[in-house]
C-alpha positions as CSV (number, residue, x, y, z in Angstrom):
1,X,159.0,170.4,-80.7
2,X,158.0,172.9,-83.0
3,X,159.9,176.1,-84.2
4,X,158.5,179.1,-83.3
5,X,156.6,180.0,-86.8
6,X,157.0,183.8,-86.9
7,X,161.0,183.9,-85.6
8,X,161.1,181.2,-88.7
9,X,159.2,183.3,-90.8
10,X,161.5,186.3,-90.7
11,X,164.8,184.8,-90.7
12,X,166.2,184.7,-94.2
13,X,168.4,181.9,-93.5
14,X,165.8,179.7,-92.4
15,X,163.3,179.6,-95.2
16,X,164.0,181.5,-98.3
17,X,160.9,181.4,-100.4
18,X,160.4,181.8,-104.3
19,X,157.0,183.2,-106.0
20,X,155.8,182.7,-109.8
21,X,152.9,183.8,-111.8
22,X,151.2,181.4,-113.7
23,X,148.0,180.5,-114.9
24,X,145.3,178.2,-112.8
25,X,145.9,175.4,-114.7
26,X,150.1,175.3,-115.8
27,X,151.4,174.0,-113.1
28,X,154.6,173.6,-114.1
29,X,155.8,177.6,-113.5
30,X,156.4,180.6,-116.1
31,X,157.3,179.4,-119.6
32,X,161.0,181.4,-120.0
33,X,162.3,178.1,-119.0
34,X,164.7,178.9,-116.4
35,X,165.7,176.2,-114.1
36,X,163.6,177.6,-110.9
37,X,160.7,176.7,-112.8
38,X,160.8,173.5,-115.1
39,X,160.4,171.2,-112.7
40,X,157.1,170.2,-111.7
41,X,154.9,171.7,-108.8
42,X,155.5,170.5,-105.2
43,X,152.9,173.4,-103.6
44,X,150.8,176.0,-105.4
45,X,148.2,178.1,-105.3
46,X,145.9,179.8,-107.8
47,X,148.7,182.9,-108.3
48,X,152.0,181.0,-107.0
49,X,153.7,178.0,-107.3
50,X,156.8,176.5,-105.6
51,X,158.2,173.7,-107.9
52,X,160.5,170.7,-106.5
53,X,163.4,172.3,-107.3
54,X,162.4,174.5,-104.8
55,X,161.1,172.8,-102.2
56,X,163.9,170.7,-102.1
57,X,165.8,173.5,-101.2
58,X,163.0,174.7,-98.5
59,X,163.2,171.2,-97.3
60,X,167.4,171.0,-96.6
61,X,167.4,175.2,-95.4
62,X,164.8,174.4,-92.5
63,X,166.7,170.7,-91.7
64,X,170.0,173.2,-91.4
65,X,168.1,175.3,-89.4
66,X,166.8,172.9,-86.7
67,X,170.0,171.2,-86.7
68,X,171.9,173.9,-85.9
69,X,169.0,175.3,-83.4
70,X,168.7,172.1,-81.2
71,X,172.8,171.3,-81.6
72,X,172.9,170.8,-78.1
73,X,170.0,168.5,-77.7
74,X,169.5,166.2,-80.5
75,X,170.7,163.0,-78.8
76,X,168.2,163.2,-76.1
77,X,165.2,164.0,-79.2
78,X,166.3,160.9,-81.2
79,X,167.5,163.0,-84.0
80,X,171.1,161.3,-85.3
81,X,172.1,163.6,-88.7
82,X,174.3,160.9,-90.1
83,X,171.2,158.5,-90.4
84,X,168.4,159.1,-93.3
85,X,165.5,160.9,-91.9
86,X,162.9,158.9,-93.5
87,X,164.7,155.9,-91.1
88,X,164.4,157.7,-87.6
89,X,161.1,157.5,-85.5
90,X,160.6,161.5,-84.1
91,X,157.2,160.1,-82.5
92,X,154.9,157.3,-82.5
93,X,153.0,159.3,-85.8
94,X,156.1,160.6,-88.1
95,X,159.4,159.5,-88.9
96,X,162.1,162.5,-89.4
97,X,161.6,163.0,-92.6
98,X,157.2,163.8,-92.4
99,X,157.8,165.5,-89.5
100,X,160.2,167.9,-91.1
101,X,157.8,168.1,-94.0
102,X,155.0,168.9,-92.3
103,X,156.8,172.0,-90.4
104,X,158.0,173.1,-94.3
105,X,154.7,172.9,-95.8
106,X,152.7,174.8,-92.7
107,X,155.6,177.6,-93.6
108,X,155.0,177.5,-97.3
109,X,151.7,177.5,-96.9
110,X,152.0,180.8,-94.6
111,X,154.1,182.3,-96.6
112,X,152.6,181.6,-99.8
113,X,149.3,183.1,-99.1
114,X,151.2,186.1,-97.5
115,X,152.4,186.5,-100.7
116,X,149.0,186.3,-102.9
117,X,148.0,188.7,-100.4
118,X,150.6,191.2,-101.6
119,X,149.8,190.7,-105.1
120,X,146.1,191.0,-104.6
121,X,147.1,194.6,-103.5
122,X,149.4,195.1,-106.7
123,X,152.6,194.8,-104.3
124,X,155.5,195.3,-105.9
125,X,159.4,194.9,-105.2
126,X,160.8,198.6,-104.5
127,X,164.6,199.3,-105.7
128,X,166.0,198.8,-102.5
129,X,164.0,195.3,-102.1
130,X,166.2,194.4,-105.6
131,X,169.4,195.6,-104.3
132,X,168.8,193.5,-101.3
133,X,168.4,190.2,-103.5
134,X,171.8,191.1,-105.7
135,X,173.2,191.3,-101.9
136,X,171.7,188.2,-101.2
137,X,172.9,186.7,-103.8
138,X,176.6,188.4,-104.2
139,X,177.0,186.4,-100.6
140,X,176.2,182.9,-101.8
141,X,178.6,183.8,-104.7
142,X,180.9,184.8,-101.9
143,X,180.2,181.6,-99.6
144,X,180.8,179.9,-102.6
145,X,184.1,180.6,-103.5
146,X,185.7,180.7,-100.1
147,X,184.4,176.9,-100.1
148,X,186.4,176.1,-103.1
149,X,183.4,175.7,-105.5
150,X,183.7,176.1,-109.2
151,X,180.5,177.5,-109.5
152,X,177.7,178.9,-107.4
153,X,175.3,176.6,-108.6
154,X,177.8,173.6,-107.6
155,X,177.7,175.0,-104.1
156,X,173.8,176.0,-103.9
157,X,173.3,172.3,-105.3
158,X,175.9,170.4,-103.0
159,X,174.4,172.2,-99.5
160,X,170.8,172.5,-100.1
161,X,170.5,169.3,-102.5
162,X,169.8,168.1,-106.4
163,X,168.1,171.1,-108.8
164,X,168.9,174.0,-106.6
165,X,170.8,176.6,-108.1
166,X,171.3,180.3,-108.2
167,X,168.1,180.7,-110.4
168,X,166.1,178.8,-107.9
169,X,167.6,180.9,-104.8
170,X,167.0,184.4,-106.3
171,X,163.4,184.0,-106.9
172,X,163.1,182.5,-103.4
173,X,164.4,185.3,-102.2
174,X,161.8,187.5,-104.1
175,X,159.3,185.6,-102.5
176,X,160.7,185.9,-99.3
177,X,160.6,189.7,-99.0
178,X,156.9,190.3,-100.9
179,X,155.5,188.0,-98.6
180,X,157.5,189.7,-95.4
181,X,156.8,193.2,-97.1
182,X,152.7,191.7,-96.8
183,X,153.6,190.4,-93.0
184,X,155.4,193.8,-91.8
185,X,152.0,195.4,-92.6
186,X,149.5,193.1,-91.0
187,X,152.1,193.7,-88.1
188,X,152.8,197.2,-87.9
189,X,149.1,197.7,-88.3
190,X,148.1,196.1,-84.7
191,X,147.9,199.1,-82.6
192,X,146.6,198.8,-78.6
193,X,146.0,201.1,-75.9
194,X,147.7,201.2,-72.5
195,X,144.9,199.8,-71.2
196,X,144.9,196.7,-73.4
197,X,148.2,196.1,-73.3
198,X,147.8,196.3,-68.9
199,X,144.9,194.1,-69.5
200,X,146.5,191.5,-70.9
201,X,149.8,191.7,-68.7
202,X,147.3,191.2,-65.4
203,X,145.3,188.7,-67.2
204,X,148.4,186.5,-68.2
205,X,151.2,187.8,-65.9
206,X,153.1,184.7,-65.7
207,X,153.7,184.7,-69.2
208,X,155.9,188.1,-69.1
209,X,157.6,187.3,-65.7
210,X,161.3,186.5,-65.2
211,X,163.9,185.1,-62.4
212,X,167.9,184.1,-62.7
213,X,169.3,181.2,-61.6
214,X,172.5,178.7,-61.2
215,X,171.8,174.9,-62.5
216,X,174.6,172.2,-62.4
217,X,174.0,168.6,-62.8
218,X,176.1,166.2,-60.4
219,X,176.8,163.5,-58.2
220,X,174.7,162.6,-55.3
221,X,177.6,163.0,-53.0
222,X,178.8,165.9,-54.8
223,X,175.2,167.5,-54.2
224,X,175.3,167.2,-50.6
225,X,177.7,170.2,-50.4
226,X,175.6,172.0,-53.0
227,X,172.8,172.5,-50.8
228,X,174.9,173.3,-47.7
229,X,175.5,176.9,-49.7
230,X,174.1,179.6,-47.9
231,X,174.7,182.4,-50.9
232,X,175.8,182.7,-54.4
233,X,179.2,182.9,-53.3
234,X,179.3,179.4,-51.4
235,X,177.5,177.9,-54.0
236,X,179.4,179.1,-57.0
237,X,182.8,178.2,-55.0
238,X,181.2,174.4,-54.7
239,X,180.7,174.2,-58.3
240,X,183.9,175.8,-59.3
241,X,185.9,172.5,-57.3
242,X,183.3,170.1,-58.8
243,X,184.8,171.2,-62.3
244,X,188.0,171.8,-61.2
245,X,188.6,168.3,-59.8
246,X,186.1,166.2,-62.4
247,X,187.4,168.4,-66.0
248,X,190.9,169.5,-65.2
249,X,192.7,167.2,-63.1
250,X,192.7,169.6,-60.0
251,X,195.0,171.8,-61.9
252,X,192.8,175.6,-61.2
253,X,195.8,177.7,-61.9
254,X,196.6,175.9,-65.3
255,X,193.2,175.6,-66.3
256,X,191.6,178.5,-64.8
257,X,190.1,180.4,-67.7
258,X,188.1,177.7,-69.5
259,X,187.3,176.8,-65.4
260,X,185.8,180.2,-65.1
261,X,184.0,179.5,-68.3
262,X,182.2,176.6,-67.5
263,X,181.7,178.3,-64.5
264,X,179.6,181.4,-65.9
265,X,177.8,178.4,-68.3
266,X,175.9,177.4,-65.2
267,X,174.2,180.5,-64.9
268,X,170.7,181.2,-66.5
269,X,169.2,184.9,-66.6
270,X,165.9,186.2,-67.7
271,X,164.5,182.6,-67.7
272,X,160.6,182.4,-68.7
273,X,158.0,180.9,-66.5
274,X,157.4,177.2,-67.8
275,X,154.7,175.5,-65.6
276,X,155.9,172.6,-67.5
277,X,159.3,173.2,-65.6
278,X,159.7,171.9,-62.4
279,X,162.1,174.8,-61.3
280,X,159.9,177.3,-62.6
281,X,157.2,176.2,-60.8
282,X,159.2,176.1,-57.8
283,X,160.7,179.3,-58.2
284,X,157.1,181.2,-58.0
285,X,155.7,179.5,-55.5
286,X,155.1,182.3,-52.6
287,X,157.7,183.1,-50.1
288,X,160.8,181.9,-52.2
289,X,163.8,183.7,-50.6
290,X,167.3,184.5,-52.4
291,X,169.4,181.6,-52.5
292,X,167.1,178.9,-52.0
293,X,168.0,175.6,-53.3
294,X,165.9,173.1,-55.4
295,X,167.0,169.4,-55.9
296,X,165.7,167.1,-58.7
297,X,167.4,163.1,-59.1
298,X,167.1,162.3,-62.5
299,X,167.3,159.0,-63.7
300,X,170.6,158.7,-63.9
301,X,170.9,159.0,-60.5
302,X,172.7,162.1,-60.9
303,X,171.1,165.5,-59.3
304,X,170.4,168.8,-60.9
305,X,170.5,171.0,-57.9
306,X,169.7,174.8,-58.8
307,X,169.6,178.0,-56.8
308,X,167.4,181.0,-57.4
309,X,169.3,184.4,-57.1
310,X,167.9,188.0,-56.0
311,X,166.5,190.5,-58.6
312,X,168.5,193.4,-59.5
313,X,166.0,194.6,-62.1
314,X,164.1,197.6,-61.6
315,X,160.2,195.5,-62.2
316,X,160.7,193.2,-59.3
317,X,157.2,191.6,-58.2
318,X,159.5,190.3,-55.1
319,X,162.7,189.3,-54.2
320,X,163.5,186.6,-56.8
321,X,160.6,187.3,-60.2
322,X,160.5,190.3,-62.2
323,X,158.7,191.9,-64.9
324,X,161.4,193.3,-66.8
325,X,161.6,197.0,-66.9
326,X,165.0,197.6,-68.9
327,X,163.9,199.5,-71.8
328,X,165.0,197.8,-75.2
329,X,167.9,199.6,-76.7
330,X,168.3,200.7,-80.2
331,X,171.4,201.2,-81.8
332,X,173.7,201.5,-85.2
333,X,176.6,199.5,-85.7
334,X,179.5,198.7,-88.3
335,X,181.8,195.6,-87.4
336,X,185.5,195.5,-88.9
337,X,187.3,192.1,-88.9
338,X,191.0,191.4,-88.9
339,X,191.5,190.0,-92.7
340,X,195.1,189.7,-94.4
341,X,196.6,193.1,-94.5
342,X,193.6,195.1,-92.1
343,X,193.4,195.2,-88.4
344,X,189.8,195.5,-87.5
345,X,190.7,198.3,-84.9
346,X,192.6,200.3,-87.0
347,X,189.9,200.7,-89.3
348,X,187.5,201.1,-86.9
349,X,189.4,204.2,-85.3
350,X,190.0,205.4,-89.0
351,X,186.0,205.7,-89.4
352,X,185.3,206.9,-85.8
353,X,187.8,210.0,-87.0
354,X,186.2,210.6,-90.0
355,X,182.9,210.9,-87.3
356,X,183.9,213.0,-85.3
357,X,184.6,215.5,-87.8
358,X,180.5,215.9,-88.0
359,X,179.8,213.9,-84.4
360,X,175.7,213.7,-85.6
361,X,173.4,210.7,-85.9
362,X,172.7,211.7,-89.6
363,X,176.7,211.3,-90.4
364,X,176.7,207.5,-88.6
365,X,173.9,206.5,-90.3
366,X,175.6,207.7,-94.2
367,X,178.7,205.6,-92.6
368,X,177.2,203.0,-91.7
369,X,175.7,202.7,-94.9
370,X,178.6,203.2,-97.0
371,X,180.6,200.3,-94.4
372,X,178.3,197.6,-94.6
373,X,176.9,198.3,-91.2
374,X,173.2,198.1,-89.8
375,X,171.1,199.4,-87.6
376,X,169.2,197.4,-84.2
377,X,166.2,198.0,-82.8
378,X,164.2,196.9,-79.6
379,X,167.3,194.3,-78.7
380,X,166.8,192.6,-75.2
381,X,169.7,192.2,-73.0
382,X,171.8,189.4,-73.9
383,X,171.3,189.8,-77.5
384,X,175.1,191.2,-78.3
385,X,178.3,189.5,-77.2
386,X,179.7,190.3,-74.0
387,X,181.6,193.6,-74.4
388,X,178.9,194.6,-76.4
389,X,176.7,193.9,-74.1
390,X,178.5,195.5,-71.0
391,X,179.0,198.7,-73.3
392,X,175.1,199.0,-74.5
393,X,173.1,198.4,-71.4
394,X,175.5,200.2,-69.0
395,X,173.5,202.9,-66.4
396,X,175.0,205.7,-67.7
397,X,174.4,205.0,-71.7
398,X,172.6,207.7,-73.7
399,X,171.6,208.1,-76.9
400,X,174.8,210.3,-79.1
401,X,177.2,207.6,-77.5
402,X,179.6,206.3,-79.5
403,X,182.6,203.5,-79.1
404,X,184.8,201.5,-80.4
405,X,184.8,198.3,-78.5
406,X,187.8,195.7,-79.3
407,X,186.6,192.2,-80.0
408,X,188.2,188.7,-81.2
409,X,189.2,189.4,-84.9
410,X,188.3,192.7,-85.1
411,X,185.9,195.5,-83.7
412,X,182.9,197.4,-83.3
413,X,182.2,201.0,-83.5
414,X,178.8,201.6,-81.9
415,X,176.5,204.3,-81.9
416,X,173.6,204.6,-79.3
417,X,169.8,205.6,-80.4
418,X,167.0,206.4,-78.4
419,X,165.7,203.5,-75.9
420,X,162.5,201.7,-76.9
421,X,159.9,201.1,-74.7
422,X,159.9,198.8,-71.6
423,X,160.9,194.5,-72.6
424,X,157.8,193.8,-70.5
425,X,155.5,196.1,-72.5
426,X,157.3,195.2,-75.9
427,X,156.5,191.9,-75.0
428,X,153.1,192.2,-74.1
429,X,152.2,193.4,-77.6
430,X,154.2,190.9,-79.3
431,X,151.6,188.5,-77.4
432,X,148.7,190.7,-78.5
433,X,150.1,191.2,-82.4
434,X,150.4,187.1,-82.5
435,X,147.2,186.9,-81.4
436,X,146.0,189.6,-84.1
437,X,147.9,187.8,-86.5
438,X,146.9,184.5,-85.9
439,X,143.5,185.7,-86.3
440,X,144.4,187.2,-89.7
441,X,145.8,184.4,-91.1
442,X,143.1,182.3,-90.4
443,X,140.7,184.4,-92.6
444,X,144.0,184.5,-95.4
445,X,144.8,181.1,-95.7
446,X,141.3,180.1,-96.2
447,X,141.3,183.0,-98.9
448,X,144.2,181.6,-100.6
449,X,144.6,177.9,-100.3
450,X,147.6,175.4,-101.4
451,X,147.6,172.2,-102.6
452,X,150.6,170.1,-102.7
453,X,151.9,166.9,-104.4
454,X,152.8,164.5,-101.3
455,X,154.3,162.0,-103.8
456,X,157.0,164.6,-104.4
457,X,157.0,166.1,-100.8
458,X,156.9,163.2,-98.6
459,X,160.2,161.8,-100.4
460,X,162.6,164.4,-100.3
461,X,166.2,163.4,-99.5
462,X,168.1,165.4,-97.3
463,X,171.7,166.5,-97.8
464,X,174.1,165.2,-96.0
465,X,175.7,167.9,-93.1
466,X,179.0,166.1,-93.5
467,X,179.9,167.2,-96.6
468,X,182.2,170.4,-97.4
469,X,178.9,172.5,-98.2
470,X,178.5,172.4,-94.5
């Protein structure tokens, strides 16, 4: 199980990488002697080097990462956090620990040649590129105290492990964006016709289709009324009693909001074709029907019974798998939460008001700047909570919209851009970019190659996920 390398690459949380000048042969970083780069070299190349102190703190960022990305599965991958990683088997080649390595130092690797890359073209960081590493680092400082550290190296040291500090982060974080700066260009540089881009949804159409479905896990006996359902509405009413009477004593009216959770849990939309997956397989096979019913015993003993439901989206191929023709949405947004003294609401009408006295796009955007806000672009359905959901993909949404839309501790106040293209055709040229890009980085890696010291690398010690750092 591998994360997917280019979602890894662009989140800041997940690898946060640091870049030094040196010369070929001091391997031990830049000689002002701050504490990024004293320690010795764990990866270099002939421009850059990432010392131990950092890659410690690659290491324990990426082992936060998965964890938190495979919560919900880590029992049935043989991953147990409270055990040493070096003392878990992930297959019959790595323990833990190497595996974990292994997917650090491909990223390093990536990102370090990225990053000679933007050098070799006298890259450098822009103001705003600075302001956005103070930011960076103003919210570890922040993170910090609300934990109850002293300091924010204390913190930085106590969650990502021994020799990481605030030194050690910040030029991490200048890596991080030269290296992304060198990536957004490679990727905004892949252009592709219409016709390419319908050439390579024809060619590889099952990659780019869609279908929704209901999945519960149950008894034998308890199945047997499953697959009586005729519709959605039988079926759902089934599973609803199932977790009535097994979770909550038979008590519905008590109980009847975390029921109704559980309850909208079971559902799966916009799932991917997996021929790996026996359900997907199932649900393309020609002639499925709306509210068919597949069945699979596990080894439990227990059966997953599913049911496919009809397309309501605008690419259906057929009755049940689409190609999905919602157009991704663009957006700017500012989010006020309730804090001590504030009601996220009332702020968030104050600002609207202040809108409305120059209702343009051009006024959001200087507010949205001013409050901390941001802008979204090309989001898929699904990608907001909810409300926010419901609000941004409605029919009748345009671009000039604004809202305020009440959440849990606090609110948003929403302002609608133009739509993006279709998610199939966005999509498709994400498949043909990685493709472009793989093809690029081929040719840059073996341009700019690493070495490593696997003495240092293949015995790192992760931090525990127990602690208060957590």
């Amino acid at each position: 199980m591998e994360i997917k390398r280019i979602l890894a690459f662009i989140l800041a949380a997940v690898m946060l990488l640091s870049v030094f000048g040196c010369a070929k042969k001091d391997k031990n970083g830049d000689a002002d002697g701050d504490s990024a780069t004293d320690s010795p070299a764990a990866v270099w190349s002939e421009t850059t080097v990432v010392t131990e102190n950092m890659f410690t703190y690659f290491y324990n960022a990426y082992y936060r990462y998965y964890l938190e990305t495979y919560s919900q599965s880590l029992t049935s991958i043989g991953l147990d956090p409270s055990k040493s990683l070096a003392s878990q088997k992930q297959s019959e080649e790595y323990t833990w620990q190497q595996y974990i390595t292994i997917q650090v130092y491909k990223q390093l690797r990536e990102m370090i040649a990225l990053a000679d890359s933007a050098k070799a073209e006298d890259f450098k960081l822009t103001e705003d590129d600075k302001k956005a590493v103070d930011a960076e680092m103003e919210s570890f400082d922040k993170i910090a105290k609300d934990a109850g550290f002293e300091t924010t190296d204390k913190y930085l040291e106590a969650a990502y492990g021994k020799g990481v500090n605030v030194s050690v982060v910040r030029k991490a974080t200048e890596l991080r964006i030269l290296a992304n700066r060198y990536y957004q260009k490679l990727w905004d540089g892949y252009t592709f016709t219409d016709e390419e881009c319908e050439a390579r949804y024809n060619e590889q159409r099952d990659s780019f289709i869609h279908y929704d479905y209901i999945k519960i896990t149950v008894t034998e006996e308890e199945s047997e009324r499953l697959v009586e359902a005729a519709d959605e509405e039988s079926f759902v009413a089934v599973i609803r009693e199932i977790i009535t009477n097994n979770n909550f004593i038979g008590d519905y009216d008590r109980f009847s909001d975390k029921i109704e959770e559980q309850v909208k849990n079971k559902y799966h939309y916009r799932a991917d074709y997996d021929p790996n997956y026996e359900v997907s397989k199932w649900a393309v096979e020609e002639g499925r029907a709306p509210y068919d019913i597949h069945t699979k015993t596990e080894s439990t003993g227990n059966v997953t019974v599913s049911m496919i439901l009809p397309t309501t989206d605008p690419g259906a191929i057929n009755e049940v798998i689409y190609r999905d023709d919602v157009p991704l949405k663009n957006l700017m947004y500012m989010v006020f939460a309730d804090s001590e003294g504030t009601d996220g609401i009332t702020k968030a009408q104050s600002i609207y008001k202040n809108w409305q006295e120059n209702p343009t796009e051009k006024r959001f955007e200087e507010l949205y700047e001013k409050y901390d806000g941001g802008k979204a672009e090309n989001v898929t359905k699904g990608a907001f909570n909810e409300a926010v959901n419901a609000w941004v993909f409605a029919e009748e949404r345009k671009a000039g919209d604004c809202e305020i839309i009440e959440a849990d501790g606090g609110a948003y106040l929403l302002y609608m851009l133009e739509d993006g293209e279709p998610s199939w055709l966005a999509e498709v040229k994400a498949s043909l970019r990685e493709e472009a890009y793989a093809a690029d980085m081929e040719k840059i890696l073996d341009k700019y190659p690493t070495e490593y010291n696997g003495d240092f690398i293949y015995n790192i010690v992760e931090v525990s996920v127990t602690d208060n750092s957590n």
